[in-house]
C-alpha positions in Angstrom: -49.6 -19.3 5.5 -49.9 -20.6 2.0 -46.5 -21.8 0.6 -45.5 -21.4 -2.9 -47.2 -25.2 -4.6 -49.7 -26.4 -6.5 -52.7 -27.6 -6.0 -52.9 -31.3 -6.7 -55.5 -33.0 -8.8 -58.0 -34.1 -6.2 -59.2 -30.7 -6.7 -60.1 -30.4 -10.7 -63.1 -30.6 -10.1 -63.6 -27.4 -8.6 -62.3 -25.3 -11.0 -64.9 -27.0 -13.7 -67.7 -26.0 -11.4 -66.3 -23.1 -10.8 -66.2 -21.4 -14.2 -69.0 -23.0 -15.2 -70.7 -20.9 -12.3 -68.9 -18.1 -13.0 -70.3 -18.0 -16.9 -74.1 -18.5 -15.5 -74.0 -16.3 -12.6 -72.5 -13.3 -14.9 -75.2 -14.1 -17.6 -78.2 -13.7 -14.7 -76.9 -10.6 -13.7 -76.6 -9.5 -17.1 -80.0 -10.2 -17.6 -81.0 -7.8 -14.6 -78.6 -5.0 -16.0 -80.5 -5.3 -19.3 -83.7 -5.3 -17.6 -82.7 -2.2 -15.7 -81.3 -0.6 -18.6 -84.6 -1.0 -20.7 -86.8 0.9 -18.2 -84.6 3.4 -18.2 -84.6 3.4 -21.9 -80.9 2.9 -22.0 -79.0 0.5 -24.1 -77.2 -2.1 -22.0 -73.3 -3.7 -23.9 -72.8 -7.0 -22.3 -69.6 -7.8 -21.4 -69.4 -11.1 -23.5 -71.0 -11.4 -26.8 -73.3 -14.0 -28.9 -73.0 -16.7 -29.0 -70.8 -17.2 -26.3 -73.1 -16.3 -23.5 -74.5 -18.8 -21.3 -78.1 -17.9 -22.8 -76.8 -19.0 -26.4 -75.0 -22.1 -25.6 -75.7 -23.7 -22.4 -79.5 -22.6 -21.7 -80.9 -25.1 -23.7 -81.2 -28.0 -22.3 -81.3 -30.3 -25.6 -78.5 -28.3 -27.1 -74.9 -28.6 -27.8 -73.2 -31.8 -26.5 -71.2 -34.7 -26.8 -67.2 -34.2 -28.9 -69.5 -30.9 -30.3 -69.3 -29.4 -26.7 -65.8 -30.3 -25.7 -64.5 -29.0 -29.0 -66.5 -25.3 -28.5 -65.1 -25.2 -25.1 -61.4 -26.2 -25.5 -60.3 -26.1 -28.8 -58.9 -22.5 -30.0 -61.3 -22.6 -33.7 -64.3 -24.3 -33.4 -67.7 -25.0 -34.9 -69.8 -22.6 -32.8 -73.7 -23.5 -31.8 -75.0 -21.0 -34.5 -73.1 -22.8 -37.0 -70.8 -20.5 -37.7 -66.8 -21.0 -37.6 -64.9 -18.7 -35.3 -62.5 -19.1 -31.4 -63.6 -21.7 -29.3 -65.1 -20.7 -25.7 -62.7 -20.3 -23.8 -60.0 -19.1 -26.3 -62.7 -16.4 -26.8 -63.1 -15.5 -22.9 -59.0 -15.1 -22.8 -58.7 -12.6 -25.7 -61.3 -10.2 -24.1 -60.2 -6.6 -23.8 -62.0 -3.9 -21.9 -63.0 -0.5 -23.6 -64.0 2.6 -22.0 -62.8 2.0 -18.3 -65.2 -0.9 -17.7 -63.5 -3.7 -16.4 -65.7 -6.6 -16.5 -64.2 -8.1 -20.1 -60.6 -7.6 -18.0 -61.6 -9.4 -15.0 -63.1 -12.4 -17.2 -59.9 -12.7 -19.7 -57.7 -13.1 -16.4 -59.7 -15.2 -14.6 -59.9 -17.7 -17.6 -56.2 -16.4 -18.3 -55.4 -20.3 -16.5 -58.6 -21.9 -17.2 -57.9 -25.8 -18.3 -61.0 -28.1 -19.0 -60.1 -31.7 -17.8 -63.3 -33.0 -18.4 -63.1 -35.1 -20.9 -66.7 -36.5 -22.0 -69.6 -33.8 -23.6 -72.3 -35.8 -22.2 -71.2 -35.7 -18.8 -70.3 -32.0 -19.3 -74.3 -31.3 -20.8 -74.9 -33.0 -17.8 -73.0 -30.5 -15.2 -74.2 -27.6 -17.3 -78.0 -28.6 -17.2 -77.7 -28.8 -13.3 -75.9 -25.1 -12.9 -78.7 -23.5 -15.0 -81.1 -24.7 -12.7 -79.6 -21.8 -10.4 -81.6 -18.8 -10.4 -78.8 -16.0 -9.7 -81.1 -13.3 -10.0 -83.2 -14.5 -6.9 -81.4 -12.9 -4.2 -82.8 -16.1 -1.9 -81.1 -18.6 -4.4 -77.8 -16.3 -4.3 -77.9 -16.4 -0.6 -78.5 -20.0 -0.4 -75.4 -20.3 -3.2 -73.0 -18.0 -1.1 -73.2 -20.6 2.1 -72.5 -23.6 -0.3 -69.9 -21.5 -2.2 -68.2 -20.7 1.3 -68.2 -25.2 2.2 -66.5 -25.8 -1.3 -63.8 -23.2 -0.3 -63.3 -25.4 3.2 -63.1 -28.6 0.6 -61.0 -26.9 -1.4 -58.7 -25.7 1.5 -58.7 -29.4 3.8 -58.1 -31.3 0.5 -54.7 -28.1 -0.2 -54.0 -29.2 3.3 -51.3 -31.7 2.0 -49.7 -29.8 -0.7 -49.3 -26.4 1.6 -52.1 -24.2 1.2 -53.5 -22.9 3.8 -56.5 -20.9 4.8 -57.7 -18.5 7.5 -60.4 -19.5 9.7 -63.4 -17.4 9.1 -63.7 -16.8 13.0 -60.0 -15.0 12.7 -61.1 -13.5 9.5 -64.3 -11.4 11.5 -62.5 -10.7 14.6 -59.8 -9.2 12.7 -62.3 -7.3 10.2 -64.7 -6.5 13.7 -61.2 -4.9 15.3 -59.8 -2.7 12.4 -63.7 -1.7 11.9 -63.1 -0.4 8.1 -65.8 2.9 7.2 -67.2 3.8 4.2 -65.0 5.5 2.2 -61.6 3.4 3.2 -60.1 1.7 0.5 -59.3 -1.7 2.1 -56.5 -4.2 0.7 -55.8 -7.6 1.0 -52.4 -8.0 -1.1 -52.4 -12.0 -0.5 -56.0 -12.9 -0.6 -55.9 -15.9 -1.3 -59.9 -17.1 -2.2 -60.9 -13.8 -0.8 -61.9 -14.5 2.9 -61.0 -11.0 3.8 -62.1 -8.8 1.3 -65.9 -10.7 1.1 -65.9 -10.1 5.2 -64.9 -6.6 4.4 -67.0 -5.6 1.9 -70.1 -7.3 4.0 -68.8 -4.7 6.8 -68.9 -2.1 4.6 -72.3 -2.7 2.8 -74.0 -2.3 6.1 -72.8 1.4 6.5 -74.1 2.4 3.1 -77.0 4.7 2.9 -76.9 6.5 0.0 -76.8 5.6 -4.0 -73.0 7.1 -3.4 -72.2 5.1 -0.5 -72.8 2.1 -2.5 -71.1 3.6 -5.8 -67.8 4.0 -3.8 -68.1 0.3 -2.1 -68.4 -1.1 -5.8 -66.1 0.7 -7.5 -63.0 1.7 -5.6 -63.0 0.2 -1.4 -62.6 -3.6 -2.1 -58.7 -4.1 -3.4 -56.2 -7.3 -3.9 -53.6 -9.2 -4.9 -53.3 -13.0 -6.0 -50.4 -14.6 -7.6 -52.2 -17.8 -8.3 -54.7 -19.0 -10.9 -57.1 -21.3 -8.9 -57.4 -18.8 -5.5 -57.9 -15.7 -7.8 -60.5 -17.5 -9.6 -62.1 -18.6 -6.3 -61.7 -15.0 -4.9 -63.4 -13.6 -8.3 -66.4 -16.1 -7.5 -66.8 -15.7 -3.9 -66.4 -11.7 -4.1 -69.2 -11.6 -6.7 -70.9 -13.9 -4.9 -71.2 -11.4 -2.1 -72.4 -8.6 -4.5 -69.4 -6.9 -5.5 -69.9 -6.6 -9.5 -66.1 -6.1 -10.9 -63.6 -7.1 -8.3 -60.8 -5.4 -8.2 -58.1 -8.2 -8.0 -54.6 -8.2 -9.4 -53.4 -11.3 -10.9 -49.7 -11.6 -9.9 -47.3 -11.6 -7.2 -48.0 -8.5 -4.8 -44.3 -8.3 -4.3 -43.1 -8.0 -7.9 -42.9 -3.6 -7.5 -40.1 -2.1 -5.8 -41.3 -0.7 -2.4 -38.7 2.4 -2.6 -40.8 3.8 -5.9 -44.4 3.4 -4.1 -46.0 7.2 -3.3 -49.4 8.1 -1.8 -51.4 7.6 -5.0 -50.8 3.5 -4.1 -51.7 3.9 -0.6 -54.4 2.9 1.4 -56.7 2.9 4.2 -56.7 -0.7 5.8 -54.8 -3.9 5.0 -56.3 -7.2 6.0 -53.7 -9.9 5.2 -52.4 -13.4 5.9 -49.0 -13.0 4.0 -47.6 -16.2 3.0 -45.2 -17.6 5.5 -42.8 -20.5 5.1 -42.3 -20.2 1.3 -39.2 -18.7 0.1 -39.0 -15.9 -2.8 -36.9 -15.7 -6.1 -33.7 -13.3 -6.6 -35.8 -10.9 -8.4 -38.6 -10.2 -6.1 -35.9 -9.9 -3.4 -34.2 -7.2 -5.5 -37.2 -4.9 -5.1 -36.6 -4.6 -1.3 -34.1 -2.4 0.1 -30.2 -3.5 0.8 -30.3 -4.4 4.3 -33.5 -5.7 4.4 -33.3 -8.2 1.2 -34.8 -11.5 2.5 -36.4 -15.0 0.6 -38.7 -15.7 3.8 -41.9 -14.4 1.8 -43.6 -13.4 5.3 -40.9 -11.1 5.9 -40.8 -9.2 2.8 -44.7 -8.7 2.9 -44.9 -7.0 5.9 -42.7 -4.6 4.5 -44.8 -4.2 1.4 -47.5 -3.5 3.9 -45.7 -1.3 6.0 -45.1 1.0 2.6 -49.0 0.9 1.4 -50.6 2.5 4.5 -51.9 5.8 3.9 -50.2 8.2 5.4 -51.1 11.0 8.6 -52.7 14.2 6.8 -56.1 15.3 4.6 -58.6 13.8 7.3 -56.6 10.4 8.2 -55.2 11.4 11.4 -54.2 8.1 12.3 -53.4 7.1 8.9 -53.6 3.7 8.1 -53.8 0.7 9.7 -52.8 -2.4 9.2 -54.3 -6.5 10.5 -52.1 -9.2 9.9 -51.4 -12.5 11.1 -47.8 -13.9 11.5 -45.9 -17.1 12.8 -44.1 -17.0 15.7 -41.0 -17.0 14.2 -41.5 -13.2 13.4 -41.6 -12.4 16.5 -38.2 -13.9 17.4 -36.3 -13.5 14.5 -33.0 -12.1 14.5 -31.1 -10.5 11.5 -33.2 -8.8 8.6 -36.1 -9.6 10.5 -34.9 -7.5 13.5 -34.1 -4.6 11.1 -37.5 -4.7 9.8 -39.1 -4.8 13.6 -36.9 -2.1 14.4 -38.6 -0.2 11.3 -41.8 -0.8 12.5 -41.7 0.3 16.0 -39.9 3.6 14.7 -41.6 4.1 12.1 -45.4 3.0 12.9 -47.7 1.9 16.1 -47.4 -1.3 16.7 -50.3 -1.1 19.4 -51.4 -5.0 19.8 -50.2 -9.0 19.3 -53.1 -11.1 19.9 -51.7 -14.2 20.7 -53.7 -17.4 19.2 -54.2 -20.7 20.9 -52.3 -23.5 19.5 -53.7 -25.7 16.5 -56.1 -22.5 14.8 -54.3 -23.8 11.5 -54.6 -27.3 12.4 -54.3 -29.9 10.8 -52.6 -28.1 8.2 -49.7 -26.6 10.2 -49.0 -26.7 13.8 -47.0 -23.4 13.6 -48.0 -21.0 16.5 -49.1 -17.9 15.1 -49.9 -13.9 16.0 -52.3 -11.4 15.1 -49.9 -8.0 14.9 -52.1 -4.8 14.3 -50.5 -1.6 13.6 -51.5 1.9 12.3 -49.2 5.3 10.9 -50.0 7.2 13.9 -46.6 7.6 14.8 -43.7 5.5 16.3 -44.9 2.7 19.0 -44.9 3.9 22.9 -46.0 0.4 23.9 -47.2 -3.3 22.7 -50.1 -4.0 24.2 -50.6 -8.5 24.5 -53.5 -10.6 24.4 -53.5 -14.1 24.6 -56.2 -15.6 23.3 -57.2 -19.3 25.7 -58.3 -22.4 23.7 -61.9 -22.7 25.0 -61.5 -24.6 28.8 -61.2 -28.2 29.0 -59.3 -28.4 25.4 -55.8 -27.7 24.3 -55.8 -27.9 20.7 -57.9 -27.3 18.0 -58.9 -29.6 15.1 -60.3 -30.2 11.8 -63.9 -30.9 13.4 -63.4 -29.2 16.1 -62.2 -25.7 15.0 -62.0 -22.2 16.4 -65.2 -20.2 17.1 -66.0 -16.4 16.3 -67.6 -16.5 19.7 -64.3 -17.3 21.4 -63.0 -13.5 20.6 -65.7 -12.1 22.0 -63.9 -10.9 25.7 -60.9 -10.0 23.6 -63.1 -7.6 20.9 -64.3 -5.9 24.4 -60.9 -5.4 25.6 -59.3 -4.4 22.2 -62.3 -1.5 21.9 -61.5 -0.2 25.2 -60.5 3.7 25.5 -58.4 2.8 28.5 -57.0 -0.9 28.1 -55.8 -2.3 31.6 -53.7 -5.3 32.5 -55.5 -8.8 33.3 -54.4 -12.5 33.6 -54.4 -12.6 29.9 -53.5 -8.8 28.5 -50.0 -6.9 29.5 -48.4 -4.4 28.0 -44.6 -4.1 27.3 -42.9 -0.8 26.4 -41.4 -0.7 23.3 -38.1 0.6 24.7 -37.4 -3.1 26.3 -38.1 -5.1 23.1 -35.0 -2.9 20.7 -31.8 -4.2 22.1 -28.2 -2.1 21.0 -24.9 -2.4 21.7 -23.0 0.2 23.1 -21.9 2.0 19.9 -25.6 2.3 18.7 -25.7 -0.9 16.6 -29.0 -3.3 16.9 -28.7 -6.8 18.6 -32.4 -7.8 18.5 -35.8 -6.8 18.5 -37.7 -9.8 20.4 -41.5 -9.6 20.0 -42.1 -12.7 21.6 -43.0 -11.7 25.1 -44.9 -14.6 27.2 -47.3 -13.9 29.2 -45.8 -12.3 32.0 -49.1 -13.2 34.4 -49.0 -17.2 32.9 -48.9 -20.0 36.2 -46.1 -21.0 33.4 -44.3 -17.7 33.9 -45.0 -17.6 37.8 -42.9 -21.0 37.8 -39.8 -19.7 37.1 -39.9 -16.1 39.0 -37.2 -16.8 41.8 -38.9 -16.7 45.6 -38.2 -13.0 46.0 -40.0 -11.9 43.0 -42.5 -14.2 43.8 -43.3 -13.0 46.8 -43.0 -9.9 45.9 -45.5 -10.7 42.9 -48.3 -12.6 45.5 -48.1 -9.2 47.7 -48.7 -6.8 44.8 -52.3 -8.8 43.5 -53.3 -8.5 47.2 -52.6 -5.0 47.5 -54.7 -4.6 44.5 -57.1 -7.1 46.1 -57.4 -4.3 49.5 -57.6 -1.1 47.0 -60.9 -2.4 44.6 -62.1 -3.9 48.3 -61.6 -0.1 49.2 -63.0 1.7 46.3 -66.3 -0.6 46.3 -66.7 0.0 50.0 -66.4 3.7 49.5 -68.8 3.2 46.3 -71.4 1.4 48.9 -71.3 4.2 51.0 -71.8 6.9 48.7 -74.9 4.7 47.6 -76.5 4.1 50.8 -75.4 7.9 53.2 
């Protein structure tokens, strides 16, 4: 649900501390991979060269500081700590280039591609940079400890956004969704929003527990972990907090997801899972909208993602039977929305399986955004039969959620039972709806609607307004349910006990 702004200036800050980590945490690990490299009497290239490693000019405690520092780090020719005259820091870390199909130099020019340092005093920056090299990065204790308070700045970062429309998903919503679409080894998974990169850390954690060979975890670091990100400070975060989590060279494009045309994708730029929340609320620019097809041009940003989505799941064939599959989460206006957004539903059931809406509580977003929203998962199995509903309940004795009181992994756990069931059956809080009655025509063929917003048909708010006949009618069906399972677990008893 992030909309289209800036973040404001409460949040410099984090960016500083960010790159600064970044810089220190990719010198530790160089350090390893040169270690490594020695015993195996190999040479090791590091990816960024004297004397602008963290080891030549932030290491020393005593070293370079003051207007010395500020003008290394900002200015684009600088006096640099060996003396020497050449491109300031980060001028330097913006002009790298990779060689040879590595991509670490690549993934460092972009993510200092939008690097601006505000601080303005060396002193107080010899300061932040004596603290940061106090982190060990290569004790896999201190980079666990590091992840956790990486994971509360993102929360900082995302309740100070609050105000200025960026949102971000619960972690809770993050596993279920991750737990349901249960990604395996091999699967390339995608996030083409993703944001500070809730998703793809959460799916790359999934994946790392099914690796059990020096293979497995070759393919998890170099091609399973995919996304997009069209802003500076969330792909930065995402670049951090991804190798944070132990992936080495994340693979994340900088730049709007929906700046390709969707009619010109093939199978080469499909893949196996997509873990997404799309932006929703924002609007896009005449050219992105160009890249969609005629009668399904739209600015609602939401909208035009899920049809990028729809396009990048692998298709049926060469072992992916089901093809691919797709988590998402959605406002409610989706669901109801008439127009281009009913051609694009209609696409969707035709086209794909639309096999489950897990309704969320209200206030998951809160306080950011009291928009209801949906979890819509879908696969390439073939068109949709039937929508099977979930609605999720707000834990008992609450209505809403809030800042300090927010949604729980723990709260999914009945639904992750009923979503893994072979045979789903209808409860108080799952029905299914065939896809027949949601596409509405008129009679020469054309398309009225395509209403996904189905209530709860088994709500005491939906038994309200049944008329008396119905009603009744409703009361006498649950009892002679009531009588059969009465039947079938006297019969049970019997067979038991002869």
């Amino acid at each position: 649900m992030r909309k289209d702004k800036g973040l404001n200036g409460d949040l410099d800050r984090l960016p500083l501390l960010t790159w600064i980590m970044f810089l220190k945490f990719l010198d530790d690990r160089e350090k390893l991979e040169e270690a490594r490299a020695g015993v195996a009497g190999k040479k090791y290239k590091s990816a960024i060269d004297a004397p602008y490693r963290w080891r030549d000019w932030a290491a020393n405690k005593d070293g370079i500081t003051g207007d010395a520092l500020i003008a290394f780090i900002n200015q684009d020719e600088a006096t640099l700590p060996n003396g020497n005259r050449g491109a300031g820091l980060l001028a330097y870390l913006r002009s790298l280039q990779s060689k040879n199909g590595d991509r670490r130099r690549d993934v460092i020019a972009t993510v200092f591609d939008g690097v601006i340092n505000r601080m303005i005093s060396g002193y107080l920056m010899r300061d932040v940079i004596n603290l940061v090299d106090g982190i060990h990065f290569d004790s896999s204790e201190e980079i666990h400890t590091l992840a956790r308070l990486y994971e509360s700045m993102l929360r900082e970062m995302r309740d100070a956004a609050g105000d200025s429309g960026e949102f971000y998903t619960p972690r809770p919503v993050i596993q279920f969704m991750v737990a349901v679409t249960d990604p395996q080894q091999g699967e390339v998974v995608l996030d083409p929003a993703c944001g500070t990169g809730g998703f793809l850390a959460e799916a790359f954690a999934h994946l790392e527990k099914q690796c059990k060979t020096v293979q497995h975890r070759k393919t998890l670091q170099e091609q399973s972990i995919r996304g997009g990100e069209a802003k500076p400070l969330p792909y930065m975060l995402s670049q951090m907090n991804l190798l944070l989590h132990g992936l080495d060279a994340p693979a994340i494009d900088y730049g709007n997801s929906l700046a390709v045309k969707i009619t010109e994708l093939g199978e080469k730029d499909r893949v196996d899972v997509i873990l997404t929340n799309p932006p929703f609320g924002g609007e896009e620019e005449i050219g992105i909208r160009g890249n969609f097809p005629a009668d399904k041009k739209t600015s609602e940003t939401a909208l035009l993602f899920l049809q990028l989505i729809m396009r990048k799941l692998r298709k049926p064939g060469s072992g992916h039977e089901r093809g691919g599959r797709a988590g998402i989460i959605v406002p409610n206006g989706t669901l109801f929305g008439d127009g281009v957004a009913a051609r694009i539903k209609e696409e969707l059931l035709k086209a794909f399986n639309l096999h489950t809406i897990v309704r969320l509580p209200n206030g998951v977003f809160a306080p950011y955004t009291p928009i209801p929203t949906n979890l819509l998962f879908f696969d390439r199995s073939g068109p949709t039969k039937g929508i099977w509903y979930y609605e999720l309940p707000p834990p008992e004795g609450r209505r809403n959620y809030s800042k300090t009181k927010p949604i729980q992994f723990g709260e999914f756990a009945d639904c992750i039972k009923w979503f893994q069931l072979k045979r789903r059956k209808e409860m108080d809080r799952a029905w299914r709806v065939r896809a027949e009655d949601v596409l509405k025509y008129d009679d020469a063929g054309n398309l009225l609607s395509c209403n996904l917003d189905i209530k709860n048909p088994n709500s005491a708010e939906a038994l309200e307004h049944l008329p008396p006949e119905q009603l009744a009618e409703d009361i006498l069906a649950k009892e002679r349910r009531i009588i059969e399972i009465m039947e079938e677990i006297k019969t049970e008893l019997v067979g038991a006990h002869p």
